[in-house]
RODO-2510 file (C-alpha; in nm, 4 decimals, decimal comma):
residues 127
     n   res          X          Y          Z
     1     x    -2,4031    -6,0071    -7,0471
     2     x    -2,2433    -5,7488    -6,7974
     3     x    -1,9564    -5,5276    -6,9156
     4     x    -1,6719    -5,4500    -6,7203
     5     x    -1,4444    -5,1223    -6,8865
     6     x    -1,1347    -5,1413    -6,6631
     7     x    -0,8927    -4,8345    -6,6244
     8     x    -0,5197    -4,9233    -6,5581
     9     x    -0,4536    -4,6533    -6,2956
    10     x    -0,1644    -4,4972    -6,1731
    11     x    -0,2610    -4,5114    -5,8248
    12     x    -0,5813    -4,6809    -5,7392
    13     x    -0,6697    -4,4606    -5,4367
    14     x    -0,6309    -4,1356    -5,6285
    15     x    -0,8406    -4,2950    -5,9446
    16     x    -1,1320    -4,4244    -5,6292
    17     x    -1,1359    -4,0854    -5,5002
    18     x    -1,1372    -3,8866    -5,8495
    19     x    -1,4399    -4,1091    -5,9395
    20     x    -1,6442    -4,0998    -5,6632
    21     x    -1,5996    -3,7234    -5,6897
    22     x    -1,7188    -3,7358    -6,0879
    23     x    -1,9721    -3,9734    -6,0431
    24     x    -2,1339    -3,8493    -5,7344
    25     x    -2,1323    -4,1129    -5,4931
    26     x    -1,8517    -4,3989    -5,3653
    27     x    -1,7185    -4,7307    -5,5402
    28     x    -1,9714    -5,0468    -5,5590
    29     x    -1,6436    -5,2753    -5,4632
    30     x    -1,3081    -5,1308    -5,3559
    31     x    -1,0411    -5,3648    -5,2292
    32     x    -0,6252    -5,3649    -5,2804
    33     x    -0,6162    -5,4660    -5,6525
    34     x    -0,9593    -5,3485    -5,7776
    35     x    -1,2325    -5,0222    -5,7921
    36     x    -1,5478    -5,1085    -5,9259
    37     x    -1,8397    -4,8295    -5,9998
    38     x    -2,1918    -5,0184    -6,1365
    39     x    -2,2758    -4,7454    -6,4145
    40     x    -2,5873    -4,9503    -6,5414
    41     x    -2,7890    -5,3458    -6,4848
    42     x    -2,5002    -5,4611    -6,7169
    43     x    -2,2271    -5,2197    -6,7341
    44     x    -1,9122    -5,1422    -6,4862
    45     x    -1,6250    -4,9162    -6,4698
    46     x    -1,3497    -5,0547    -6,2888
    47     x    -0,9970    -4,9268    -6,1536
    48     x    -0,6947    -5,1254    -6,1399
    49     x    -0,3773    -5,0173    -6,0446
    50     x    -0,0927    -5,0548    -6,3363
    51     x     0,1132    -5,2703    -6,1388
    52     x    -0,1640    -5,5248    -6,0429
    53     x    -0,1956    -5,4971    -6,4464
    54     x     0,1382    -5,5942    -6,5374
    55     x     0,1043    -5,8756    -6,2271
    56     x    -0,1534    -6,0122    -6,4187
    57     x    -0,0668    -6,0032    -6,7685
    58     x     0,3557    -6,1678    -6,6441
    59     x     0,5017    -5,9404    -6,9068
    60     x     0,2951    -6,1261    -7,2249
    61     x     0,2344    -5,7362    -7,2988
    62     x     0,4175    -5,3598    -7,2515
    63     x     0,3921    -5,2508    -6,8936
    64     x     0,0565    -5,0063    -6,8523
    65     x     0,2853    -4,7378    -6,7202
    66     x     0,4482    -4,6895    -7,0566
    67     x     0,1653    -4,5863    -7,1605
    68     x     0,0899    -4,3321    -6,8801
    69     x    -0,0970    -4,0173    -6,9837
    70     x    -0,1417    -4,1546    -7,3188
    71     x    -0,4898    -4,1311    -7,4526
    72     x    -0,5777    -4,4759    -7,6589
    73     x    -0,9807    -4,4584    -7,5503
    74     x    -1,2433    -4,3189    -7,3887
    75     x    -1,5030    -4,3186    -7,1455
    76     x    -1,8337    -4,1879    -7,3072
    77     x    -2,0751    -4,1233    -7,0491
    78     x    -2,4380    -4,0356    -7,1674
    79     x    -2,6050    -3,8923    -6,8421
    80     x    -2,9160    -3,6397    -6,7637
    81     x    -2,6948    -3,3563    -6,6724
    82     x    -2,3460    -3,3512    -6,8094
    83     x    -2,2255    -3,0176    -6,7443
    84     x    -2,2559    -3,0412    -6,3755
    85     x    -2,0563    -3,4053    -6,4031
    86     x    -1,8261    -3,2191    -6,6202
    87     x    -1,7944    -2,9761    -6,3572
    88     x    -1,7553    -3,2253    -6,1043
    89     x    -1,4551    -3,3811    -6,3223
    90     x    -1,2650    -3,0269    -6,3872
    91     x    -1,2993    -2,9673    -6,0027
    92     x    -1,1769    -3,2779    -5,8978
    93     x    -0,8528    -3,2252    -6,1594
    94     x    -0,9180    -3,3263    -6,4413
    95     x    -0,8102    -3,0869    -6,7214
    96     x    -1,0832    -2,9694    -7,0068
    97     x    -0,9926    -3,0853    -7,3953
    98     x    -1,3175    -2,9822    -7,4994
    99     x    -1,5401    -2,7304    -7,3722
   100     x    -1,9322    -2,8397    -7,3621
   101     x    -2,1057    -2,7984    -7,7208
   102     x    -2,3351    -2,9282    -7,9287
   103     x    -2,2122    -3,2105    -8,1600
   104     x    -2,2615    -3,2962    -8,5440
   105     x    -2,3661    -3,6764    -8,4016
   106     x    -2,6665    -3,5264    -8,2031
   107     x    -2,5149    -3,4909    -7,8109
   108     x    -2,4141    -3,1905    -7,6341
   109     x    -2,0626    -3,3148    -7,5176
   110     x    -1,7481    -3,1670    -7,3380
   111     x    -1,4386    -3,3717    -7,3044
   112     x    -1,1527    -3,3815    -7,0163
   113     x    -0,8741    -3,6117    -6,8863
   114     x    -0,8383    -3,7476    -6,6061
   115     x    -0,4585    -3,7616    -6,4114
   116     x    -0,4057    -4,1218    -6,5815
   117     x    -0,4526    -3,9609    -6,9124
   118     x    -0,7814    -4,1330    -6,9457
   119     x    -1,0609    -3,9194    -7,2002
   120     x    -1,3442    -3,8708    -7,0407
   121     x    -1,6701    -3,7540    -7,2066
   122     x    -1,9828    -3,6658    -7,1024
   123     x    -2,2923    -3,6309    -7,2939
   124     x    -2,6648    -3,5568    -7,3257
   125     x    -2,8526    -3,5865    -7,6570
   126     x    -2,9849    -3,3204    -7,8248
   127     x    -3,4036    -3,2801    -7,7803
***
């Protein structure tokens, strides 16, 4: 089974650029309607713009940009070094939430948002 997390974005060009920036390197797939980032065999992030959203979904739900800056998830990346992709993330504009610390769960985690209000964490567990 492959995974697909999709982000409804504000604008899709900003989102590409913010990611490729976080993540180190460009988009697997990036055409009008759709970003894609492989983050694993099974697992991708995608991008889609709110309108292509709403284009989509023919008004069966609440437009995406209603919910603009609103935090309802998060991404929870577990990677070898997460304060430099933290790092990367502030410098590319996202703002911190959390600063980088160890956590009761095991990880040493810090937390930001991205411009779409998305939560982004990144995380490294504890030896």
């Amino acid at each position: 089974m492959r995974t697909h997390f999709i982000l409804y974005v504000a604008d899709q060009q900003k989102g590409t650029a913010f990611y490729s920036e976080v993540l180190g390197r460009p988009p697997d797939l990036n055409v009008p309607g759709m970003t894609e980032f492989r983050l694993g065999d099974n697992t991708v992030l995608g991008l889609m713009p709110e309108e292509g959203a709403a284009r989509l979904f023919g008004g069966r739900i609440e437009h995406p940009s209603l919910a603009h800056r609103v935090p309802r998830a998060e991404v929870y990346l577990v990677v070898n070094d997460p304060d430099a992709y933290h790092a990367r993330a502030l410098a590319a504009g996202a703002r911190e939430i959390s600063p980088m610390i160890e956590r009761d769960w095991g990880h040493r985690a810090a937390y930001a948002v991205d411009a779409d209000g998305h939560v982004l964490a990144f995380a490294k567990e504890i030896s």
